[in-house]
N, C-alpha and C positions, 0 to 999 in steps of 0.2 A: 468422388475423391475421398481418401481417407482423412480421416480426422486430424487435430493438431494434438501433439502428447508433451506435455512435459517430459524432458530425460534427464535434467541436473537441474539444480537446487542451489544456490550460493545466499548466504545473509552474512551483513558488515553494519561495525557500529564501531563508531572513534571509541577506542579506550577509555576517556575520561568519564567519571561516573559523577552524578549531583543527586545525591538522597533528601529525602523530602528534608532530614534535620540542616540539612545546608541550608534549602529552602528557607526555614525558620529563621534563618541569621538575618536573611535578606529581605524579606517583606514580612508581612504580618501573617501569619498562616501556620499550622502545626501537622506533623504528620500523621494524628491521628485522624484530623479534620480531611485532608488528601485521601487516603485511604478509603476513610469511609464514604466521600462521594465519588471517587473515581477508579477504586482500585490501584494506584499507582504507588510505588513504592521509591524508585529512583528511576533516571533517566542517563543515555550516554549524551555527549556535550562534545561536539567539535572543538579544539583549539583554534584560535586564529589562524586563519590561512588555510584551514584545511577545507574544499569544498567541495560540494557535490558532484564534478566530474571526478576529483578523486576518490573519492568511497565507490564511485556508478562501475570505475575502472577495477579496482579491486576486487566487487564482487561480480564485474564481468571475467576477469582473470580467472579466477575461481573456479566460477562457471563453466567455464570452454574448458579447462583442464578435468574438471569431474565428467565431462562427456568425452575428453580424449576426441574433440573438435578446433581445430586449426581457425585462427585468426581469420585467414584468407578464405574461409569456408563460407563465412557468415554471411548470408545475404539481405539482414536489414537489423537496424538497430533503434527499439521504441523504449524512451526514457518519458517515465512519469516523475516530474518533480514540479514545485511549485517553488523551489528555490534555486533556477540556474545559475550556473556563475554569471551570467548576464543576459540580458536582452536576447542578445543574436552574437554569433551564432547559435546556433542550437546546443543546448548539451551534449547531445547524439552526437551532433559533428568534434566534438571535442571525442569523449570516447573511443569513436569511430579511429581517430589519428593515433590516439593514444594506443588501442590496442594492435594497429595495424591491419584492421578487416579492411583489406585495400579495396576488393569490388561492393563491399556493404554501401546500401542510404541507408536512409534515418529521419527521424523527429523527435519533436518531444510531444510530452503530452499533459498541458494544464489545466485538470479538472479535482483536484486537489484526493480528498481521501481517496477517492475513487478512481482513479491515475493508472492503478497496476491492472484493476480490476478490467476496466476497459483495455487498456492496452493489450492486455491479455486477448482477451477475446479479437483486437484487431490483428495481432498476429496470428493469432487460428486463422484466420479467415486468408491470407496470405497464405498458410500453408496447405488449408483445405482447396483453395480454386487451384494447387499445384506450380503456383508462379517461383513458391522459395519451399527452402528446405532445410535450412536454421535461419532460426529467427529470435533475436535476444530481445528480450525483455526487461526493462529494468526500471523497479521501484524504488525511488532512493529521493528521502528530504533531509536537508541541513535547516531545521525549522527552528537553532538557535540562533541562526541570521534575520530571523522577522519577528522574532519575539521580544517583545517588551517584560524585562526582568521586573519591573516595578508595577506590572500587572497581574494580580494573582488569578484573573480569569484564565490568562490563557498562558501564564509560566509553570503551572507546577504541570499541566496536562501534557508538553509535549517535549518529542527529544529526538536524536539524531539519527539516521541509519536506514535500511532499507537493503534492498536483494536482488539478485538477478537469477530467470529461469530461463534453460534452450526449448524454444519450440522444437520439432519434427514430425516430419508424419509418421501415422501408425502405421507400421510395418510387420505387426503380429496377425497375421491372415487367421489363426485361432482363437483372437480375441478382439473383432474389428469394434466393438465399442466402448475399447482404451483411447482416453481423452475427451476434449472439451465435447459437450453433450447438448447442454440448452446455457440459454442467457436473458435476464433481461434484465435491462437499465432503465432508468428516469431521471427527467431533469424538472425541476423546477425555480423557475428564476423569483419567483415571489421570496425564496429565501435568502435571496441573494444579501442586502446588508446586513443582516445576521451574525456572516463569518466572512470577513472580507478585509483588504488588506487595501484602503483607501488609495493611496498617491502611490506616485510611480508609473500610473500606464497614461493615456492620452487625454483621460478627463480629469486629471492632477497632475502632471508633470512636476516632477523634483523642484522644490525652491528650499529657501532656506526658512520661508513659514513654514513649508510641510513637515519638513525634518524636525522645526522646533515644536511642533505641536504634535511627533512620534505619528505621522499619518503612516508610516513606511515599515508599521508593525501589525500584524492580525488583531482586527477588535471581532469581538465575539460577544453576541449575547447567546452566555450560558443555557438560559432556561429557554429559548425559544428552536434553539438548536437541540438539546436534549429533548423535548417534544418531539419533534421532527422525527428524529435518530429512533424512540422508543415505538414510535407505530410505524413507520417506513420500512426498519430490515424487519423484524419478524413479516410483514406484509408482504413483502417481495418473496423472502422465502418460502412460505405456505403456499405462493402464487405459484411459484416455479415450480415447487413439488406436485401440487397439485394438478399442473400440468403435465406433467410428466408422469401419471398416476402412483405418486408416491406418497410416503409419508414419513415423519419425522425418523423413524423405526426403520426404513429403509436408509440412512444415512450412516456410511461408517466414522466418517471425521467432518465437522463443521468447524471452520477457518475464516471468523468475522475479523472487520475491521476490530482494533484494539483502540476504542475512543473512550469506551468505558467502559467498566467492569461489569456498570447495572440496566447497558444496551443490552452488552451480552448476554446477562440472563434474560434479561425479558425474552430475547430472541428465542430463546432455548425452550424456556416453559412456555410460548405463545406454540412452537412445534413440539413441546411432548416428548424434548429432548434430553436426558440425562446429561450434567456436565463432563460426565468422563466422556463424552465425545468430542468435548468442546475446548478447540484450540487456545490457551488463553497466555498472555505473556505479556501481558500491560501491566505488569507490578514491578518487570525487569525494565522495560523500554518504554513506556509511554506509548504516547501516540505518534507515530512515526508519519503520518501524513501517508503519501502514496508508498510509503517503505511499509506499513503493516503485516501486508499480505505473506510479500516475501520474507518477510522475518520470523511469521508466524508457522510457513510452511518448514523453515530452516530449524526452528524450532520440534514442530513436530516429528521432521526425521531423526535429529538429535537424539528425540525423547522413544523411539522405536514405535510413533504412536502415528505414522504416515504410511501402509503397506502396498505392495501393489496389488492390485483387484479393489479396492477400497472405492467407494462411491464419496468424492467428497464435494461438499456444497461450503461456496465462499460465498460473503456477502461483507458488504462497502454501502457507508455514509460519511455524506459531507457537505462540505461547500458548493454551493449553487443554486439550490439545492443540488445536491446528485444521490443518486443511487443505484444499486446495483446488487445480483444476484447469480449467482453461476454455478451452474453444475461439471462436474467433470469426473470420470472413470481415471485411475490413478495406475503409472503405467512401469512405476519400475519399484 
């Protein structure tokens, strides 16, 4: 069966913008201090009320209108967020109404940075066994709904927004190894309280001790998470290349998670990689949670810097631990 291709591109982010000097008014922390541990420069910020079915809907709109693909076309919809509008239903199923893909299912998908990354690869794999034949994607966190503003671990790092891509199959009989290529992922639960978002699920149910002691927002320990993050993607990446009998050199665009600036490099020089190949846009948007990817690849076609024939290698860190690694031929 042929492969899965990306054929459209969509990235969204609420309008409102919070620069690190807002920041400063608000907690104790300076923009120079931001910067130079994380790369980050401002973030977009949701207004109230607006949530993550809405932004998932927009840049699924988007999406199906750059491929000139019909609502009613669509046969499944996988949303990676870690902030649905609620419980159940699914976000998917929200979307799903909203856009009107009448014959579409769906899920979500919570594995937090690493949300699009896998998704990604789970709709390949629907396309590849020939069951569907669009298949939307969708990366998208409102992560100023679980953030504690009085926490400067996990406030100045992260912000709003995320993206959506159409699967298809490869249909260039001159070029069958356009699209997804190789993959591989890892979980580890040892990192589990690390980066976790205490109450809320069935081993802390909401009360009104949880909410007054902020269980209901991401605690994070910084240094044990950036350990993690700094030997894990370069690790994956060398793995997959190496597998593939590749090398850094062989890569035309590299499109890491945006967690920090100084992942990113390490990544880079652990593969031997000059950063003009390297996707970077975490001084605009922060860390967008499962919105990275897609915002980062929205980004690079923007910049003229995503072409087709391109060999490009994504890679995702995060919560769970998780991890991840993908390779893909680039198809339009």
């Amino acid at each position: 069966m042929p492969r899965a291709k990306i054929v459209s591109v969509a990235g969204v982010v609420p309008p409102k913008v919070v620069t690190n000097y807002d920041l400063e008014k608000m907690i104790e922390t300076s923009n120079d201090w931001i910067v130079e541990r994380t790369g980050i420069h401002q973030r977009h910020i949701a207004e109230k009320g607006v949530t993550t079915s809405d932004l998932c809907y927009e840049a699924a709109e988007k999406c199906l209108a750059q491929a000139k693909v019909d609502a009613k076309d669509v046969d499944l919809i996988i949303v990676a967020t870690i902030t649905p509008d609620m419980l159940l239903p699914a976000t998917a199923c929200l979307v799903q109404k909203r856009l009107g893909c009448n014959k579409a299912w769906g899920f979500d998908m919570s594995i937090a940075c690493c949300g699009f990354i896998y998704a990604l690869q789970v709709g390949g794999e629907f396309i590849k066994s020939g069951a569907h034949k669009n298949v939307l994607v969708i990366g998208l966190d409102v992560m100023s709904s679980i953030i504690d503003f009085t926490d400067r671990q996990t406030c100045i790092i992260f912000g709003d927004g995320g993206g959506a891509v159409l699967l298809q199959p490869n249909d260039e009989k001159d070029n069958e190894d356009v699209g997804l290529i190789d993959f591989i992922f890892e979980v580890d639960g040892n990192g589990g309280d690390s980066l976790c978002l205490p109450a809320g699920g069935s081993k802390m149910p909401a009360t009104q001790e949880t909410v007054e002691q902020k269980q209901h927002y991401v605690k994070q320990d910084g240094k044990v998470v950036f350990k993690y993050a700094t030997r894990k993607m370069p690790e994956l990446c060398v793995q997959i290349l190496e597998r593939n009998g590749l090398t850094g050199d062989d890569v035309d665009v590299f499109i890491p998670h945006q967690a920090n600036l100084r992942i990113i490099t390490s990544a880079a020089e652990r593969m031997k990689m000059p950063m003009e190949k390297v996707i970077v846009n975490i001084g605009e948007f922060g860390n967008t949670t499962a919105g990275t990817l897609p915002l980062a690849m929205h980004s690079a076609l923007k910049e003229g810097r995503l072409k087709k024939g391109d060999l490009v290698l994504f890679a995702s860190i995060g919560a769970g631990f998780s991890a991840g690694a993908l390779l893909m031929r680039w198809g339009y």
